[in-house]
C-alpha positions as CSV (number, residue, x, y, z in Angstrom):
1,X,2.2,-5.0,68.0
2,X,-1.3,-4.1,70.0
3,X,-1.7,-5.0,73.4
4,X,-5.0,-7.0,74.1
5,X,-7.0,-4.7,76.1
6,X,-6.0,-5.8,79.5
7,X,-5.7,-8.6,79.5
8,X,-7.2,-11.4,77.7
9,X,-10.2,-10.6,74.7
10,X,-10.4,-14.3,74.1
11,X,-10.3,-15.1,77.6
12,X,-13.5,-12.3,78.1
13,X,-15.7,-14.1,75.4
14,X,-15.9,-17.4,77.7
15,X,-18.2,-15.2,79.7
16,X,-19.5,-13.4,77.6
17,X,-23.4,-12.2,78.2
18,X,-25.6,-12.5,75.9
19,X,-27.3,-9.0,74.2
20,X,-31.3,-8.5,75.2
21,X,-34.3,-9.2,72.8
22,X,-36.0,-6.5,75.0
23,X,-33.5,-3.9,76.8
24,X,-33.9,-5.5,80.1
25,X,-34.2,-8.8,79.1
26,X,-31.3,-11.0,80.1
27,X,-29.9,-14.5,78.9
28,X,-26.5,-15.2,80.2
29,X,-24.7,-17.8,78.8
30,X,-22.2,-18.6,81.5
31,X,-19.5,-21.1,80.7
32,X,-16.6,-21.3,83.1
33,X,-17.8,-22.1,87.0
34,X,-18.0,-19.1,89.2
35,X,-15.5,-20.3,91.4
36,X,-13.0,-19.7,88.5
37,X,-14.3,-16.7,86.9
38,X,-14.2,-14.3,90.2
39,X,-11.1,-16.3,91.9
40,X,-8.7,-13.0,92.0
41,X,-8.3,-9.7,90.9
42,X,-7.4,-10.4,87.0
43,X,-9.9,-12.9,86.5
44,X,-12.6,-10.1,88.0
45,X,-11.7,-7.4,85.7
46,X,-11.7,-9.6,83.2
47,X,-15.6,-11.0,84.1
48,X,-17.0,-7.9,84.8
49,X,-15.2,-4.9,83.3
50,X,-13.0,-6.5,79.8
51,X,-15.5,-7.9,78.5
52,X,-17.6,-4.6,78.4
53,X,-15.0,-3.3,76.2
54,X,-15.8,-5.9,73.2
55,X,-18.8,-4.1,72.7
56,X,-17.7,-0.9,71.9
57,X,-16.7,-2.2,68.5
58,X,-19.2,-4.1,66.4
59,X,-19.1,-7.0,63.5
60,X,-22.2,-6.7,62.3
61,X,-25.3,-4.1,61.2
62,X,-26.2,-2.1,64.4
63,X,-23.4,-3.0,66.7
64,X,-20.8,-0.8,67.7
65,X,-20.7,3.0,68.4
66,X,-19.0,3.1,65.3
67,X,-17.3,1.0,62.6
68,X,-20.6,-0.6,61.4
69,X,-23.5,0.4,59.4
70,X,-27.4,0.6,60.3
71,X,-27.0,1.7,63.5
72,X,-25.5,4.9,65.8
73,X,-22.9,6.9,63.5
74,X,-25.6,6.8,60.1
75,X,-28.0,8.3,62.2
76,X,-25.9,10.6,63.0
77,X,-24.3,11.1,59.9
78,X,-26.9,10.8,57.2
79,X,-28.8,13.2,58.9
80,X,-26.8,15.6,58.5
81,X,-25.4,18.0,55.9
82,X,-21.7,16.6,55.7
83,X,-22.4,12.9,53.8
84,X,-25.4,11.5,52.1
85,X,-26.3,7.7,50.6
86,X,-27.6,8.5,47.2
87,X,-29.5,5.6,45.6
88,X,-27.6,4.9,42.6
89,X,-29.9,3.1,39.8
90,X,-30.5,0.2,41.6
91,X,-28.2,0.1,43.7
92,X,-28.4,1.5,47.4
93,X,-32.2,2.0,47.3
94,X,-33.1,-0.2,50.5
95,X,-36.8,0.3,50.2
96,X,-35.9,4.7,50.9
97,X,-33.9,3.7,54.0
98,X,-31.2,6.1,52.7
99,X,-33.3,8.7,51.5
100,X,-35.3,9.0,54.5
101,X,-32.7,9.7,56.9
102,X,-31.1,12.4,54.6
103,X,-34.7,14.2,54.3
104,X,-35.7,13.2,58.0
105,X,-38.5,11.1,57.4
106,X,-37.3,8.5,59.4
107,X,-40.7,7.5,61.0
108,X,-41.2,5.5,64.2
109,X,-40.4,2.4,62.4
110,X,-36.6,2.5,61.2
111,X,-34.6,0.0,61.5
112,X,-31.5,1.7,62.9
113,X,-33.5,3.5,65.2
114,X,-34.6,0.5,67.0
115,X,-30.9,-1.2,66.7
116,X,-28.8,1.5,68.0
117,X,-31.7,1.7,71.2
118,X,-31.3,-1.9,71.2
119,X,-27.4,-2.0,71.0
120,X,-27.0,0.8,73.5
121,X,-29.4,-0.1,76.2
122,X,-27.7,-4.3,75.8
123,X,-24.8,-2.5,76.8
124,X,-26.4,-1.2,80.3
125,X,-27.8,-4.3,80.8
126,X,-24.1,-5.8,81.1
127,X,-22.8,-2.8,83.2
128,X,-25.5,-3.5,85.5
129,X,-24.8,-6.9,85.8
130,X,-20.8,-6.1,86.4
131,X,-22.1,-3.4,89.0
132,X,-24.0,-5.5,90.8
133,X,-21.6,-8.5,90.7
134,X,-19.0,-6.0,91.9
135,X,-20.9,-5.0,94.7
136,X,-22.0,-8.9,95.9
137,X,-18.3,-9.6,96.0
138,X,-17.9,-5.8,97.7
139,X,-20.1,-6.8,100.4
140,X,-18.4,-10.4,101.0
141,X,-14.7,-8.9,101.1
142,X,-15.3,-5.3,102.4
143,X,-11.6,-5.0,102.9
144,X,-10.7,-5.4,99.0
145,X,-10.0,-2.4,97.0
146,X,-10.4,-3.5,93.6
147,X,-14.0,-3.6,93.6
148,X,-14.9,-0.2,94.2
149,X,-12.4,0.9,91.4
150,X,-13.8,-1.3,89.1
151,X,-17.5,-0.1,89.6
152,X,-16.2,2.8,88.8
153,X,-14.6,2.0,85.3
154,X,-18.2,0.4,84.1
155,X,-20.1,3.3,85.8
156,X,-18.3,5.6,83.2
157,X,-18.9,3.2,80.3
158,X,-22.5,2.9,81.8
159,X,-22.7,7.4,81.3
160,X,-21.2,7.5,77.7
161,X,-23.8,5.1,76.9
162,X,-26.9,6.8,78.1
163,X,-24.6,10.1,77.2
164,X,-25.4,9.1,73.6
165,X,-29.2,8.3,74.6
166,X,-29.8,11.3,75.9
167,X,-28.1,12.6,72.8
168,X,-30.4,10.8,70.6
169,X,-33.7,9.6,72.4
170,X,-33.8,12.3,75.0
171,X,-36.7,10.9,77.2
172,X,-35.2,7.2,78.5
173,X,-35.1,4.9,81.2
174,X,-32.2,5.0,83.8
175,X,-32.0,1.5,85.0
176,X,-29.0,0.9,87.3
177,X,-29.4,-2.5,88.3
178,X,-29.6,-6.1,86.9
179,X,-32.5,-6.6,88.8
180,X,-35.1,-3.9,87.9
181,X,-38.1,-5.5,86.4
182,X,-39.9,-4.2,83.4
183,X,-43.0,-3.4,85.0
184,X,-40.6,-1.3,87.0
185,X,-39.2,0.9,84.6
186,X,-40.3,4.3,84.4
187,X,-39.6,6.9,81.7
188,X,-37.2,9.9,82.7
189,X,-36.9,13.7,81.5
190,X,-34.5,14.8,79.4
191,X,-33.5,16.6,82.2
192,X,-32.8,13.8,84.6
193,X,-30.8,11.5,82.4
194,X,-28.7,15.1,81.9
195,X,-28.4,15.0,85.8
196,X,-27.6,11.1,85.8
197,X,-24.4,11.6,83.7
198,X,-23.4,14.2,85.0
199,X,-23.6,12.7,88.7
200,X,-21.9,9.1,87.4
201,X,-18.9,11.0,85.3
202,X,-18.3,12.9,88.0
203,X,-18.2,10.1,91.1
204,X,-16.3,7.7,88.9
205,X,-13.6,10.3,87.7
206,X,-11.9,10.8,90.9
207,X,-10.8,6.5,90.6
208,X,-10.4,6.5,86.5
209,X,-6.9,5.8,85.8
210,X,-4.2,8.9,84.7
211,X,-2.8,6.9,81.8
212,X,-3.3,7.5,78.0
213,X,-6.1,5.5,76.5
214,X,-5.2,5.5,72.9
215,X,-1.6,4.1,74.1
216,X,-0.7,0.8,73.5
217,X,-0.7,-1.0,77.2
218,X,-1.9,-2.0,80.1
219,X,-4.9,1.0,79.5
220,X,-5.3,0.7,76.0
221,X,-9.1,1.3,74.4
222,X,-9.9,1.5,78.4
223,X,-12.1,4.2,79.6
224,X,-9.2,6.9,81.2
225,X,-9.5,10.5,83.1
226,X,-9.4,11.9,79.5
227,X,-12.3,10.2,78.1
228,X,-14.6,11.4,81.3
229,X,-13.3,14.6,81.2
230,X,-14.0,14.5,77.3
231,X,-17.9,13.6,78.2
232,X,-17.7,16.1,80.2
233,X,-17.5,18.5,78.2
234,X,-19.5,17.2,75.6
235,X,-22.0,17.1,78.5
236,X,-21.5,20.6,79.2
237,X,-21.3,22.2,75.8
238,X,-24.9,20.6,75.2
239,X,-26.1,21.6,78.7
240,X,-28.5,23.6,77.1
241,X,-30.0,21.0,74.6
242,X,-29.4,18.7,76.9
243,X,-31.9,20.6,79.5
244,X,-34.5,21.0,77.6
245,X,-37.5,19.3,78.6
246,X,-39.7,20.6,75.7
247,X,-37.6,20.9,72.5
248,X,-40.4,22.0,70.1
249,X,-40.6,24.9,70.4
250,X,-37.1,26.1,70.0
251,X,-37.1,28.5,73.5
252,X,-33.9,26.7,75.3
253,X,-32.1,27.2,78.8
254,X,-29.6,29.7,79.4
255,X,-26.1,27.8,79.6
256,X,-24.8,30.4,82.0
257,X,-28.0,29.4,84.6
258,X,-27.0,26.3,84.0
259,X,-24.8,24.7,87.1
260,X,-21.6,22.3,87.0
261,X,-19.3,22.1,89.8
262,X,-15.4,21.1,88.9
263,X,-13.2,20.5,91.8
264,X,-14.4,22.7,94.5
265,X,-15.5,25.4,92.1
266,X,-19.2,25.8,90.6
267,X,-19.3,27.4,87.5
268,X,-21.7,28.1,84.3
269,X,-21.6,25.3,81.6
270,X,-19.4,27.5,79.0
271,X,-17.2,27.6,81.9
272,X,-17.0,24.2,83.0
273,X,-16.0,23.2,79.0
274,X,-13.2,25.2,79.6
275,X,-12.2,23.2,82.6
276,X,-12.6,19.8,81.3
277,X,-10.8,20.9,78.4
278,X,-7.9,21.9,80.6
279,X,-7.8,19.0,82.4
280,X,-7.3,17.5,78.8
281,X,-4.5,19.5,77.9
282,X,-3.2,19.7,81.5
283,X,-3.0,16.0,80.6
284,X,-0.3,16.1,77.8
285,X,-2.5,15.6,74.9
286,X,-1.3,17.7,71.9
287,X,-2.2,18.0,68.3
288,X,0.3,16.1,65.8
289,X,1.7,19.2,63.5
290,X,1.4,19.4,60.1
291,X,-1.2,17.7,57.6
292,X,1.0,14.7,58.1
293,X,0.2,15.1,62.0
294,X,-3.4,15.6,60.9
295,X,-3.4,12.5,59.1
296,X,-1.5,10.2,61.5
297,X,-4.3,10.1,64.0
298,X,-6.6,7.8,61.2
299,X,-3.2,5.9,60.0
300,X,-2.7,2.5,59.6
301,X,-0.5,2.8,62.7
302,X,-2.2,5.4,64.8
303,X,-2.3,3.6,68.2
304,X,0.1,5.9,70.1
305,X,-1.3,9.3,68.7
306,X,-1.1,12.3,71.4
307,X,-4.3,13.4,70.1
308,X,-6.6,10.6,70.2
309,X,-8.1,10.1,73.5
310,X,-10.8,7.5,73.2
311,X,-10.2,4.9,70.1
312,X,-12.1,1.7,69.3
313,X,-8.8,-0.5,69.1
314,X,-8.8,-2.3,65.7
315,X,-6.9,-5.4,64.7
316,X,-8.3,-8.1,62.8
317,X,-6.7,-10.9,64.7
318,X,-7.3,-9.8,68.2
319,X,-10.4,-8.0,68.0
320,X,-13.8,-8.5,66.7
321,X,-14.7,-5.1,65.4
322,X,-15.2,-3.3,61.9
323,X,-14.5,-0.5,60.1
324,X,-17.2,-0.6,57.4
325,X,-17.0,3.1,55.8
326,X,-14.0,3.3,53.6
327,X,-15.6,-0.1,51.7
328,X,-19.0,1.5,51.9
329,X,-17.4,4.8,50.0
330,X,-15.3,3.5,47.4
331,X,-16.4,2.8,43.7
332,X,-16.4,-1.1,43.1
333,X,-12.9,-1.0,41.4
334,X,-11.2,1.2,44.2
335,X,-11.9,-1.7,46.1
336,X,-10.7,-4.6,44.0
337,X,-7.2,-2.0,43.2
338,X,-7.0,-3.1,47.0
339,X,-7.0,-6.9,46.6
340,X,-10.5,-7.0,48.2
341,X,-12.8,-9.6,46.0
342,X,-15.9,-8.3,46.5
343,X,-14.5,-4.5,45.9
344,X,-16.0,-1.5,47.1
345,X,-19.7,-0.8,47.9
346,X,-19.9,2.5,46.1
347,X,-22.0,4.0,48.6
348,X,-21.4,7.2,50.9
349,X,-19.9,10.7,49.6
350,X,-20.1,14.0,50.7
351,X,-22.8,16.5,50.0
352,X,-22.3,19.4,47.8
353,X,-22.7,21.5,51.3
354,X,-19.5,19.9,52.3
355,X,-17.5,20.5,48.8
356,X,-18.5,24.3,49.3
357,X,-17.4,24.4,52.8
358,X,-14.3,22.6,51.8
359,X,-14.1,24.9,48.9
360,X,-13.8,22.6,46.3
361,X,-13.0,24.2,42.8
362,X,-11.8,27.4,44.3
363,X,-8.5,28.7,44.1
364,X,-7.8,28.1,47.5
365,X,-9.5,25.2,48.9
366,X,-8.8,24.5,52.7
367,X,-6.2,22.5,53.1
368,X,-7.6,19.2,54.7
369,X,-9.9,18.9,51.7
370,X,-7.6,16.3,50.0
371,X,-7.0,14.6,53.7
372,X,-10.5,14.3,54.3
373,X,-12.0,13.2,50.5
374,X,-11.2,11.3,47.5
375,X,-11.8,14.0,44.8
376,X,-10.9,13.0,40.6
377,X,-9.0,10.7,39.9
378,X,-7.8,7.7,42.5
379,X,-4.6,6.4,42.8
380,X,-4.8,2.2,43.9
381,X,-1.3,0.8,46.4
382,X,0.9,0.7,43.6
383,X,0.4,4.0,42.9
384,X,-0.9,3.9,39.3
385,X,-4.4,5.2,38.7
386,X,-7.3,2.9,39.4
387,X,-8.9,1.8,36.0
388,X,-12.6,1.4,35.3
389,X,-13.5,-1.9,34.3
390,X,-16.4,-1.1,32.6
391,X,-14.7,1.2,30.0
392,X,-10.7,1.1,30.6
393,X,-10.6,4.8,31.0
394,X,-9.3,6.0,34.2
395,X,-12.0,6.5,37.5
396,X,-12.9,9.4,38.2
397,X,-14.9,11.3,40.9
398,X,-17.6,13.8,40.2
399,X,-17.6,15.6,43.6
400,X,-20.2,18.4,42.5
401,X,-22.0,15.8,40.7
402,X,-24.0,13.9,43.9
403,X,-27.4,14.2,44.7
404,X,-29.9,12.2,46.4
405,X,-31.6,9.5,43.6
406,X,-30.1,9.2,40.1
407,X,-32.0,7.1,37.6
408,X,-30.1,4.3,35.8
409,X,-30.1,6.6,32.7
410,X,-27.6,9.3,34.5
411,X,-23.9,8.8,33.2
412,X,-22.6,10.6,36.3
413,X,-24.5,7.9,38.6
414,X,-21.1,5.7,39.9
415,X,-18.8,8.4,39.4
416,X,-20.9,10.9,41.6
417,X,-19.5,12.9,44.7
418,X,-16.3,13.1,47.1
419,X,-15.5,9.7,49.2
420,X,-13.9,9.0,52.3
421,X,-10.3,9.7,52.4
422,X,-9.7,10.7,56.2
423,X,-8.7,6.8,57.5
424,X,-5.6,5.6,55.4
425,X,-6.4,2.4,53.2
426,X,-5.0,-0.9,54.9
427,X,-3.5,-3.1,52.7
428,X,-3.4,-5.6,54.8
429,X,-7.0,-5.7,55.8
430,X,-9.0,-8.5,56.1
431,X,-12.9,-9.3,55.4
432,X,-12.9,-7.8,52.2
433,X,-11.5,-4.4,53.4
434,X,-14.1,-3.5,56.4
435,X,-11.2,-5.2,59.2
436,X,-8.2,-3.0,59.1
437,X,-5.6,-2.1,61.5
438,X,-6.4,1.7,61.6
439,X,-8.2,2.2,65.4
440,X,-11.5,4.1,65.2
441,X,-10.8,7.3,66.7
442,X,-14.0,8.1,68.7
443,X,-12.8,11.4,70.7
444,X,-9.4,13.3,69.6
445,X,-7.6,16.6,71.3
446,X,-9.0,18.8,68.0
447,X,-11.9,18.2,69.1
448,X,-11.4,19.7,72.7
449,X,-9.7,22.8,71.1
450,X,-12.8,23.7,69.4
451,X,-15.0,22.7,71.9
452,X,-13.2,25.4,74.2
453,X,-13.2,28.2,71.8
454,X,-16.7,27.9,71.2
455,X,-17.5,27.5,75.0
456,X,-15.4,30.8,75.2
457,X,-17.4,32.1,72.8
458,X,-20.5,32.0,73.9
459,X,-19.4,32.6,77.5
460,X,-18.4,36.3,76.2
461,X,-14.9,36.2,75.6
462,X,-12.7,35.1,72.7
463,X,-12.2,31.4,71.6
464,X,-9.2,32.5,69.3
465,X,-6.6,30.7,70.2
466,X,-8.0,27.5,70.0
467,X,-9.1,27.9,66.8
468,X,-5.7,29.3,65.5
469,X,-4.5,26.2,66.2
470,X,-6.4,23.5,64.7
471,X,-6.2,26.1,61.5
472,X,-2.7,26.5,61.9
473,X,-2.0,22.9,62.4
474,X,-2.3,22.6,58.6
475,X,-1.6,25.6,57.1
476,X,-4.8,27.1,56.9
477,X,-5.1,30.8,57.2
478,X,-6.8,32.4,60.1
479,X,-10.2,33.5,60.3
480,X,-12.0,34.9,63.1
481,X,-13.3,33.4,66.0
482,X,-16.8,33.6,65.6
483,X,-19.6,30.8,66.4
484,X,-20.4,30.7,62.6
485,X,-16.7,30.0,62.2
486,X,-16.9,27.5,64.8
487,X,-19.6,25.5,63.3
488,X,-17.9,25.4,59.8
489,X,-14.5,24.7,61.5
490,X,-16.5,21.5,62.7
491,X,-16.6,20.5,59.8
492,X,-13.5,20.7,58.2
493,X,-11.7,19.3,60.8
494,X,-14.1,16.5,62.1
495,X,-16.3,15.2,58.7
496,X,-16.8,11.6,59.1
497,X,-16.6,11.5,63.4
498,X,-19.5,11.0,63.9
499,X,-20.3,14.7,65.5
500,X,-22.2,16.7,62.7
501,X,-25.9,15.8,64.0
502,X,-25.4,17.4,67.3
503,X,-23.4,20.0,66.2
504,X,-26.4,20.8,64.1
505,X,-28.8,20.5,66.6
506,X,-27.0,22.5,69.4
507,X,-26.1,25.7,66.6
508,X,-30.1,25.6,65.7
509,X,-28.8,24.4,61.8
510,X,-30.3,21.0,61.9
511,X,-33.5,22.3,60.2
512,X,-31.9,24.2,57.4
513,X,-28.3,22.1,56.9
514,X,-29.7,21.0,53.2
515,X,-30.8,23.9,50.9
516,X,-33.3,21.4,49.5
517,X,-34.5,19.6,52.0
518,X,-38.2,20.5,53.6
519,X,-37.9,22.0,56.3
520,X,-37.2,20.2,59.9
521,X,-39.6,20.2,62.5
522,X,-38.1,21.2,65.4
523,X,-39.4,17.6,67.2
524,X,-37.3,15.7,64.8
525,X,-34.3,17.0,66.6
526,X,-34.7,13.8,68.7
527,X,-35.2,10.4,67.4
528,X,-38.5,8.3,68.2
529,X,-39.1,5.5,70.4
530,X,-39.5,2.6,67.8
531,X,-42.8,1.5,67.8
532,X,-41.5,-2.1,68.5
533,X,-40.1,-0.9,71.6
534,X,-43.1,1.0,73.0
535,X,-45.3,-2.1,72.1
536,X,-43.3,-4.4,74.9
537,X,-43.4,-1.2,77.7
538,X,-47.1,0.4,78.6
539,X,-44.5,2.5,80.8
540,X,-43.0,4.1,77.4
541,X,-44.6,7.0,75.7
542,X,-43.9,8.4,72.6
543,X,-41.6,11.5,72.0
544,X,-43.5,14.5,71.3
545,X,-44.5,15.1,67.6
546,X,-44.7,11.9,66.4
547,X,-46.9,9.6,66.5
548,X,-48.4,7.7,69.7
C-alpha cells in the first residue's frame, strides 16, 4: 500500500489555502486555530510544506502539472509534433481549441493559457505564504532547526514552478513574499527568472533530503536531491533558450559562455548537465532492463521504480489527483471493455510524424512502438478483442489514417491514429477510468541519460554511451550519437512526458515539426500573457509579436 505523503493528505486539506482569482490575490480559508496548526514540528510541515504537495496533481481542467486536461502538459503536447486532437465530426471541435494549438494560433485569449498561468502562479502564492510563515516562527524560536529546512523544501517547489514559467511565459514576475502588493509587481527578463532558479535550486539543495522520491515512505512524491539536481539540469541544457532576452530573431547565447558553478567548480552549461546528471546516477538511480523494465515505470504498481525520480503519487482513495489521458485516447468501446460507463473519450493519438519516427509499417519498427501506442486491433482485460458496438466487427486503429479535421462523412474518422499505450490500463480505477493507481511519472533516470549525451554533444565530445543505453535497454540497435539522433531518441523514449515542446524549441524544430503546418514565427516559441491577465496589471506588457 502507498504511504500518504508525509504524513496526513486529509489532515493538510483542513488548512488548505484557497487558489487566487488574480495571481497575488489571496483568500485563506483557515479552519483549525493557529495555536494547533503550528504547535510542533509535524503539525508545521504539515501547514506549510504537505499541503503544497496536493497541488501538484489536479482533479479538474487546468490543475495539475499533469494528469488533467486544458492546462500545462496540452500546451505542451499539442503543440508539438508527437500527438494531436483531431476534431472528429462533431466531436472534439471545442470552438478550434484543438486545432489552434496544433497549428499555433493560439492567440492571446486561450483558455489554457490563462489556466496553466493561473494554476502555476496559485501555487507561488502558497509557497510564499509557507516561506513567510516559516520565517515568523524562525524569528520567534531562532534556536529551532526545522524551519530553515523546511523553507528550503518549498523554495524548490517555489523554482520548478517558475522553472516551467520561464519555460512557457518567459518574461514573469518573481514575487517571493505573501505580502508584495500588485501595484508592486514588476515584470522580469527572461534572463532574471533564469538567474532566480538557478540561485533557489542551488541554496535549497545543500538541505533537500538524500532519500528516493518515487519510494514509498516517509519522502514519497516529496521534492528530493534528485528532483533539484534534475531541474538542474533541465535548467542548464536550456541555458541557452533560457538566456535569451530577445527570442525573435533566432541569434541565441553561447552555452559554453554561459556560467554554472557545481560544488566548488564553475563550469559551461553542457558541462554542468553532465554534473547534475552524475549526481543522479551517483545517487543509485538506474534504468529498469528490458521492455518489461521500460514498461514498469508507467505500471499499475510503479511506486518503487529506480528510474523515476519525481512522480505525482496516484491513488484514488488517498489522493485527489487525475490521470485524464489514457480516457482521453481511447475509442468509446475501449473504455466501456474496461467497465468504465461513460467509456472512452476518443480523443488524442499520435501524428503521422510520430508513426514514421516510430517506424510504423516498416520491417523493423523500434521496439517501444507497441510500449508506447495502441496500433490495430485492441485487446480489452479479458484478453479477447474489443468489439465495436456500432457494427460488431472487431476495433481497429488506423494509425496512418489521423489528421487534423475529418468531416462526419469520413469512415476512417473514430478509427483514426495510434493511442496512448505507455501507462498500463487500471482495472481498478475509479471516476470512469481518469483515477488509477499508476503514479504520473514527471522526471525519470532515461531522461538524464539523454540529457547528458546531448550536453556531451554539444560540449564537443561524444554522448555515446548514454544513448547506447536507453537503446539497448530494449533491444534497439545502435545508432550514432549525433544531436539529430538525440532529438529523435526524445521521442521514442519520452512521447507522452510532457517534454516534446521544449525539446522542439531548444533543437530550433518547433517551427517546422509538422510538414503541413504554416510556418512558426519564431515569437510563438513562448506563450502570451492572456489578455485577461494584462487587463488586471498596468505593470504587465505583452510578449513580443503579439498583440499589445
Amino acid at each position: 500500500m502507498k504511504k500518504k505523503i508525509l504524513y496526513s493528505i486529509t489532515m493538510a486539506a483542513i488548512l488548505g489555502l484557497s487558489s487566487c482569482a488574480s495571481f497575488l490575490e489571496e483568500n485563506p480559508k483557515d479552519q483549525m486555530p493557529e495555536n494547533e496548526a503550528y504547535k510542533n514540528p509535524q503539525m508545521i510541515y504539515l501547514n506549510t510544506v504537505a499541503n503544497l504537495y496536493t497541488m501538484i496533481g489536479g482533479d479538474g481542467g487546468g490543475k495539475g502539472l499533469a494528469g488533467t486536461d486544458r492546462g500545462l502538459y496540452d500546451l505542451n503536447t499539442f503543440t508539438a509534433d508527437e500527438a494531436i486532437l483531431p476534431t472528429r465530426g462533431g466531436d472534439w471541435d471545442d470552438g478550434g481549441l484543438w486545432r489552434n494549438l496544433f497549428t499555433h494560433n493560439w492567440g492571446e485569449n486561450n483558455d489554457l493559457i490563462i489556466a496553466t498561468w493561473d494554476y502555476l502562479y496559485g501555487f507561488i502564492v502558497q509557497c510564499n505564504q509557507s516561506i513567510d510563515k516559516l520565517e515568523s516562527l524562525k524569528e520567534a524560536d531562532p534556536s529551532n532547526p526545522y524551519y530553515e529546512v523546511y523553507q528550503s523544501e518549498v523554495r524548490a517547489l517555489r523554482a520548478m514552478y517558475y522553472f516551467y514559467l520561464l519555460d512557457m511565459y518567459a518574461r514573469v514576475p518573481i514575487v517571493e513574499s505573501s505580502l508584495t502588493q500588485m501595484k508592486d509587481v514588476k515584470q522580469a527578463t527572461r534572463t532574471e527568472v533564469f538567474n532566480f532558479v538557478k540561485k533557489e535550486l542551488e541554496e535549497s539543495i545543500p538541505l533537500l533530503e538524500d532519500e528516493k522520491s518515487a519510494d514509498p515512505g516517509e519522502y514519497y512524491g516529496r521534492m528530493t536531491k534528485a528532483a533539484a539536481y534534475f531541474l538542474m539540469a533541465k535548467l542548464a541544457l536550456n541555458a541557452e533558450v533560457y538566456t535569451d532576452d530577445d527570442w525573435t530573431d533566432n541569434v541565441r547565447p553561447d552555452g559554453k559562455n554561459i556560467k554554472f558553478k557545481v560544488g566548488d567548480t564553475e563550469m559551461n552549461c553542457w558541462e554542468a548537465v553532465v554534473a547534475y546528471s552524475d549526481l543522479i546516477t551517483n545517487s543509485g538511480y538506474a534504468l529498469n532492463q528490458g521492455t518489461d523494465g521500460f514498461l514498469s515505470n508507467f505500471a499499475v504498481n510503479n511506486e518503487g521504480s529506480q528510474e523515476n525520480i519525481f512522480v505525482i503519487p496516484m491513488d484514488p482513495s488517498l489522493y485527489k489527483a487525475r490521470n485524464m489521458y489514457l480516457v482521453r485516447s481511447r475509442h468509446y468501446d475501449v473504455g466501456k471493455a474496461y467497465g468504465f460507463g461513460n467509456g472512452g473519450w476518443n480523443g488524442s493519438s499520435a501524428t503521422i510524424e510520430a508513426m514514421n519516427a516510430f517506424g510504423y509499417g516498416t520491417a523493423n519498427p523500434d521496439p517501444r512502438l507497441d510500449l508506447t501506442y495502441y496500433t490495430g486491433k485492441v485487446k480489452g482485460p479479458d484478453g479477447k478483442y474489443v468489439i465495436l458496438s456500432e457494427t460488431g466487427e472487431e476495433l481497429e486503429y488506423l494509425p496512418m489514417a489521423v489528421k487534423l479535421m475529418f468531416d462526419k462523412s469520413d469512415t476512417s474518422m473514430k478509427m483514426a491514429g495510434a493511442r496512448m499505450y505507455k501507462y498500463e490500463a487500471d482495472a481498478t480505477a475509479t471516476e470512469d477510468g481518469q483515477c488509477p493507481h499508476n503514479d504520473w511519472v514527471l522526471f525519470r533516470y532515461a531522461d538524464v541519460l539523454l540529457m547528458r549525451a546531448e550536453a556531451l554533444i554539444r560540449d564537443g565530445k561524444s554522448g555515446q554511451a548514454d544513448l547506447d543505453q536507453v537503446r539497448n535497454r530494449v533491444g534497439a540497435p545502435q545508432v550514432t550519437a549525433t544531436l539529430d539522433n538525440i532529438l529523435k531518441e526524445r521521442l521514442l523514449e519520452l512521447a507522452w512526458e510532457g517534454w516534446r515542446r521544449q525539446d522542439l524549441i531548444r533543437f530550433k524544430k518547433f517551427n517546422d515539426a509538422i510538414t503541413d503546418r504554416p510556418k512558426t514565427e519564431a515569437y510563438l516559441q513562448v506563450f502570451p500573457i492572456h489578455t485577461n491577465t494584462l487587463a488586471v496589471n498596468a505593470n504587465l506588457s505583452q510578449n513580443p509579436g503579439y498583440k499589445k
